[in-house]
C-alpha positions in Angstrom: 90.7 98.7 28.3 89.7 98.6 32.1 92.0 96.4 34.0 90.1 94.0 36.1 90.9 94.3 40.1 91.7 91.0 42.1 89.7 90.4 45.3 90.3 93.2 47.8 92.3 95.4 45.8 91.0 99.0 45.8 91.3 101.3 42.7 94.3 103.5 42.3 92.4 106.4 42.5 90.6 105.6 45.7 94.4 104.6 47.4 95.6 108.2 45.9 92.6 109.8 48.3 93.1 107.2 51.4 96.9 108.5 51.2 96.0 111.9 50.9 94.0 111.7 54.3 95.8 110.2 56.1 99.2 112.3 55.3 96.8 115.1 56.2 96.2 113.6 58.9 99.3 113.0 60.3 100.2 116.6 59.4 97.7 117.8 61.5 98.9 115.8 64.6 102.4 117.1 63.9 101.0 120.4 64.2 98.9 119.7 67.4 102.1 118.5 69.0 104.2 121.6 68.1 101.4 123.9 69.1 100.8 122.2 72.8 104.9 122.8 73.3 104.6 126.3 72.3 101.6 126.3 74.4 103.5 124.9 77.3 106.5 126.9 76.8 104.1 130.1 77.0 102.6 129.1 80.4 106.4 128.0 81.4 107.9 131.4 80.7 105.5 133.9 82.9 106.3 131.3 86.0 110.1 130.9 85.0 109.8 135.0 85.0 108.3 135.3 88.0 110.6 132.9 90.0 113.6 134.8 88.7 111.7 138.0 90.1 111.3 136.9 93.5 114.3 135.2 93.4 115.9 139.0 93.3 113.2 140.5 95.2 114.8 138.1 98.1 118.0 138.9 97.3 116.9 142.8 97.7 115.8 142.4 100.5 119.1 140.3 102.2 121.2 143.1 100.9 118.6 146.0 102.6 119.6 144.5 105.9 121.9 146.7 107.6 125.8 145.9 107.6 125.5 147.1 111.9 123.1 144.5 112.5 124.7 141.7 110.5 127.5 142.1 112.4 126.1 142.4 115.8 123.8 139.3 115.1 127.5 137.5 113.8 129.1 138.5 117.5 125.6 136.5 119.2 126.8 133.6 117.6 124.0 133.5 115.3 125.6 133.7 111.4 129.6 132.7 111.0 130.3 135.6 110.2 129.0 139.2 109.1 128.6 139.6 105.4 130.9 141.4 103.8 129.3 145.0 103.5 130.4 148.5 105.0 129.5 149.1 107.9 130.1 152.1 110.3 130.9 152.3 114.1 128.6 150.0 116.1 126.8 152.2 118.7 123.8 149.8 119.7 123.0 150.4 123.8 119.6 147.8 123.3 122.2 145.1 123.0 122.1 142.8 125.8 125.2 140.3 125.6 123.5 136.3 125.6 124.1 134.5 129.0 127.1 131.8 129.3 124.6 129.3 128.4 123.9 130.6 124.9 124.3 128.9 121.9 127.6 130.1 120.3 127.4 128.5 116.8 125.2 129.0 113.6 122.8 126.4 113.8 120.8 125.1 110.8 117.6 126.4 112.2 119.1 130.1 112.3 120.3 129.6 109.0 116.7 128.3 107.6 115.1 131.5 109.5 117.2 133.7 108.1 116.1 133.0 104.7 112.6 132.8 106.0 112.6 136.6 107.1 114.4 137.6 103.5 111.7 136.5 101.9 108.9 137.9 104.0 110.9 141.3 104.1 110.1 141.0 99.8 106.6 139.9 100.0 105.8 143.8 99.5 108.0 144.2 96.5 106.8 141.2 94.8 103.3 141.1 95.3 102.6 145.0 96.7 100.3 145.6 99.6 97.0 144.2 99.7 95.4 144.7 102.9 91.7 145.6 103.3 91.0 142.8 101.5 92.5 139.4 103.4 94.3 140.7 106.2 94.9 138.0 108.7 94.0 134.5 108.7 91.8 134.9 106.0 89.9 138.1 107.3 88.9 141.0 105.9 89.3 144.4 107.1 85.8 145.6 107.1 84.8 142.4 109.3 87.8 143.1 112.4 87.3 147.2 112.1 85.1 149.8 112.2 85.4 153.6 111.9 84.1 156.4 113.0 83.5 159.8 111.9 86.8 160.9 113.3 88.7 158.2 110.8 89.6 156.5 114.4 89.8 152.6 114.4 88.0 150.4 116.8 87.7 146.7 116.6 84.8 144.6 115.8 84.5 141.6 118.3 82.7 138.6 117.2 81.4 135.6 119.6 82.6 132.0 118.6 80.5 129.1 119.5 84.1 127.4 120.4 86.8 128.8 121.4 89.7 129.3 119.8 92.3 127.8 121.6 96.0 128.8 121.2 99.6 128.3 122.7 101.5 131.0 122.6 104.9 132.9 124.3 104.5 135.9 125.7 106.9 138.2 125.6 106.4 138.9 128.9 110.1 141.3 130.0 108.4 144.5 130.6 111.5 146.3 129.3 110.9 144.4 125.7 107.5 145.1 125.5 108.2 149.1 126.0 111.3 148.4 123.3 109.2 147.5 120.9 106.4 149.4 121.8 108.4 152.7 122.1 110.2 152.1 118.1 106.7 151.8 116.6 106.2 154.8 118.1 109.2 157.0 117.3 108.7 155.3 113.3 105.9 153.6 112.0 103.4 156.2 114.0 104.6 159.1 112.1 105.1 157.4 108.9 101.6 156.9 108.0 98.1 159.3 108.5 95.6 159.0 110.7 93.7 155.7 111.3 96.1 154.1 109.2 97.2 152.0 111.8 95.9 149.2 114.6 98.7 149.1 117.4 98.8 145.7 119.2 98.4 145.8 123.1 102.0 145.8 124.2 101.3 143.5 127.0 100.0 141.0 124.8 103.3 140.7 122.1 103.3 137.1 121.7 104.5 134.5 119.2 102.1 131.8 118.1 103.4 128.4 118.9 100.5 126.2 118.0 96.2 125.6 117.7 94.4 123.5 119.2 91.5 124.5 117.7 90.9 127.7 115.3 88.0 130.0 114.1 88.8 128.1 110.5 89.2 124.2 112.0 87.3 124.7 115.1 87.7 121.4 117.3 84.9 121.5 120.3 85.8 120.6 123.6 84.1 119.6 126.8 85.8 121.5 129.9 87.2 117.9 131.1 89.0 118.2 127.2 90.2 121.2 128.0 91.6 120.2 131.0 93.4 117.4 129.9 95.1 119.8 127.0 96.3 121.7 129.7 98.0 118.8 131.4 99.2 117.5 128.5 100.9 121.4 126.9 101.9 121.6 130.6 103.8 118.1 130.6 105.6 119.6 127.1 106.3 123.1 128.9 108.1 121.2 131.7 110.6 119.3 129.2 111.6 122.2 126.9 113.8 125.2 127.6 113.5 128.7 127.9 114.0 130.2 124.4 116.4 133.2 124.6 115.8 135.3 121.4 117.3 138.3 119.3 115.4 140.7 117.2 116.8 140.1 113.5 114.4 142.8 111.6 111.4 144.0 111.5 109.1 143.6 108.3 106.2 144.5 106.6 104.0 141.7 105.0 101.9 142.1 101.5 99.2 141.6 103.8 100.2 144.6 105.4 101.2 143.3 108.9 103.9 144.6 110.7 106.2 142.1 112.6 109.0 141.4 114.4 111.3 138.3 113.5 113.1 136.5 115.9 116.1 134.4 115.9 116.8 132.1 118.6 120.2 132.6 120.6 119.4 129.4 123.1 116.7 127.3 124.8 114.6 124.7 122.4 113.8 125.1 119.3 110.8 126.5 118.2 110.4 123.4 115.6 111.0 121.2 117.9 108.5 122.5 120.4 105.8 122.9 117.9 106.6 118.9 117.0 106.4 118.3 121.2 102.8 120.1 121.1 101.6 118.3 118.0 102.0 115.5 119.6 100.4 115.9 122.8 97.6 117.6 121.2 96.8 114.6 118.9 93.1 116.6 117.5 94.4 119.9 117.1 94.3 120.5 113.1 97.4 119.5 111.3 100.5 121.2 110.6 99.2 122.1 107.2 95.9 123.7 108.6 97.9 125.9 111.4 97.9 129.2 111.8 102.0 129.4 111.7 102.7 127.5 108.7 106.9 127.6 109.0 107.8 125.4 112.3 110.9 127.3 112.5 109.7 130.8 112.9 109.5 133.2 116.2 107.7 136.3 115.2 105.2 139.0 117.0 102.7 141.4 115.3 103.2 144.7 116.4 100.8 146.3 114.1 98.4 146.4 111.3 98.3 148.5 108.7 94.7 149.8 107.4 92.8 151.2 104.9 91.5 154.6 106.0 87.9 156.3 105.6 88.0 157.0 102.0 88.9 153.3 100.4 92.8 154.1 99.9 96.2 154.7 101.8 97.9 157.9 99.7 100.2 157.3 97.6 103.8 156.2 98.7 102.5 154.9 101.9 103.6 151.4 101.2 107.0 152.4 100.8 106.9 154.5 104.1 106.1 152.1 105.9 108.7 149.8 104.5 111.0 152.3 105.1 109.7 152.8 108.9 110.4 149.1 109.2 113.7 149.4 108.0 114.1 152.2 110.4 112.8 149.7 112.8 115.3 147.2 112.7 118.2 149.7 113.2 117.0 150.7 116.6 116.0 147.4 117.4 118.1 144.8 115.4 120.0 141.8 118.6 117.5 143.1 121.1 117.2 139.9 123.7 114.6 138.5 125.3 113.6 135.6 127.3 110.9 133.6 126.5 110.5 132.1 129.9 106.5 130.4 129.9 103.7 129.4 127.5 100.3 130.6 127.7 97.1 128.0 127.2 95.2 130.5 125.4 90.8 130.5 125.0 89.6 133.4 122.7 86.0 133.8 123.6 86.0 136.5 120.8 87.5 136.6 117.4 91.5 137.5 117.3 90.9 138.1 120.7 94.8 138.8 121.7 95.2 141.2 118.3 91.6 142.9 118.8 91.4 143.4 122.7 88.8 140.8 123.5 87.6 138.5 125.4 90.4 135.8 126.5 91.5 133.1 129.4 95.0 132.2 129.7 96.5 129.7 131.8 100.3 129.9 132.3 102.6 127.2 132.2 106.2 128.2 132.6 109.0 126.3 130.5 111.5 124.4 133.1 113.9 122.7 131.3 113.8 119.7 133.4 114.7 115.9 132.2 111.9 114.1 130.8 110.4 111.5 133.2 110.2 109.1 130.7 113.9 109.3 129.9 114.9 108.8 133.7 113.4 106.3 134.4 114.8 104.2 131.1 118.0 105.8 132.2 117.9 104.3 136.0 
């Protein structure tokens, strides 16, 4: 005999199958939620992985810098003191002692750049070389070089509508220049095969300070503008300090650039001057849009490596020209230099400075005088 259901009441079977859904139900969600944490664990591990890579890769490349330089760099003043590897007999003629002036003391800045150039010196260990493809500033090889039937290099110039307008320091010392010049030479040269290489000008090694306007972010300018940007980078010039600097090492990037890092030994500091330009170039593109991305850095390109006629360097080329590097910085590691002016750069032509182009430059010499401003307050 049927039992008779009150009002609302469902049938014992039909709450046996509600149940039954919805238990399957919440098993299913159960599952979902175990399978996105495996899932997220999965896409953790490969980037937990690859920071505990780099992370040696860096460390490599710290303990690849050679025990004669650490300690020569320690006597400049510029670590506390010289790590704790052997080292042989110092016998480093480039050396030029700093000035009585110099900064005697590790600063922060030093310290920050240091760590900087470690892990640009592993960029080729962790990631490989990969020029040919975006070499500078977002550039490819085949649009910046051409080659003949000889395998010999020659640049490609291109017209810009605006522009390109840079500060820069020149590393103007004659005897630097022919330093630098003369160890690419005597190692990289030989290192790699023909047309495997674009050579900077010599008389143009510089170190990019800051854009006011770039082939990416061009910012037009009417020759009044201009002017007025050269008043303005000349009114920073005046207030900061000759920047006395010392070769650290010299590196190869993934990108397959070849450059020489700086540290600085006295004068302002390269941060601080980059903040002094921002400032008084209030359109120039933003920190985040600039060419030199860490404020701290001083560095100078003293060559590019390229892909040859044929689509592909041989094999162990990367590591040569590592090694050359390395090489490099022995002969050239607390080399000093003076960074005595700025240069108000105009590239009528593309990379103009790296590619032999078309440029104007206006000079403006750093004086190391008392702001204005600040004496007036002061009287």
């Amino acid at each position: 005999m049927r039992r008779s259901l009150l009002p609302g009441q469902r049938p014992p079977r039909h709450r046996r199958r509600t149940d039954h859904i919805w238990l399957r139900r919440l098993i299913l969600v159960i599952i979902a939620v175990y399978a996105g944490l495996w899932m997220l664990h999965l896409l953790r591990r490969p980037k937990a992985s690859r920071a505990r890579s780099v992370a040696a890769a860096v460390a490599a490349a710290a303990a690849r810098y050679p025990a004669e330089c650490d300690k020569i760099m320690a006597s400049l003043g510029l670590w506390r003191e010289p790590a704790k590897r052997a080292s042989r007999k110092l016998d480093l003629p480039h050396v030029v002692a700093p000035g009585k002036g110099a900064i005697a003391h590790m600063s922060a800045s030093n310290g920050v750049r240091r760590q900087l150039y470690d892990a640009l010196a592993a960029q080729v260990d962790i990631d490989g070389l990969s020029f040919g493809k975006h070499m500078t500033q977002g550039l490819q090889q085949d649009s910046l070089f051409h080659f003949d039937a000889d395998g010999r290099a020659s640049a490609r110039l291109h017209k810009l509508e605006v522009p390109v307008r840079a500060i820069v320091a020149p590393f103007s010392n004659p005897a630097t220049a022919a330093a630098l010049a003369g160890a690419v030479a005597a190692h990289l040269v030989p290192a790699l095969p023909p047309g495997a290489l674009w050579l900077q000008d010599s008389s143009l090694y510089h170190s990019t300070i800051w854009h006011a306007s770039r082939h990416t972010n061009p910012v037009a300018a009417t020759a009044e503008e201009v002017a007025a940007e050269v008043a303005a980078v000349r009114a920073a010039a005046r207030t900061a300090c000759p920047l006395q600097v010392a070769l650290e090492r010299v590196v190869v990037t993934s990108g397959g650039t070849i450059m020489a890092a700086w540290q600085v030994v006295a004068g302002t500091e390269p941060e601080e001057l980059r903040h002094d330009l921002a400032v008084a170039l209030p359109r120039a593109p933003p920190a985040d849009q600039q060419a030199v991305k860490q404020p701290a850095v001083v560095y100078t390109t003293l060559a590019r490596l390229l892909v040859p006629p044929g689509g592909a360097l041989p094999a162990g080329a990367a590591a040569a020209a590592v090694a050359a590097a390395e090489s490099m910085t022995v002969a050239l590691c607390a080399t000093t230099t003076t960074l005595q002016q700025l240069w108000y750069i105009e590239e009528t032509d593309l990379l103009a400075l790296a590619l032999g182009g078309a440029f104007r430059k206006q000079p403006l010499p750093l004086l190391c005088q008392s702001d204005p401003d600040n004496r007036a307050a002061g009287s």
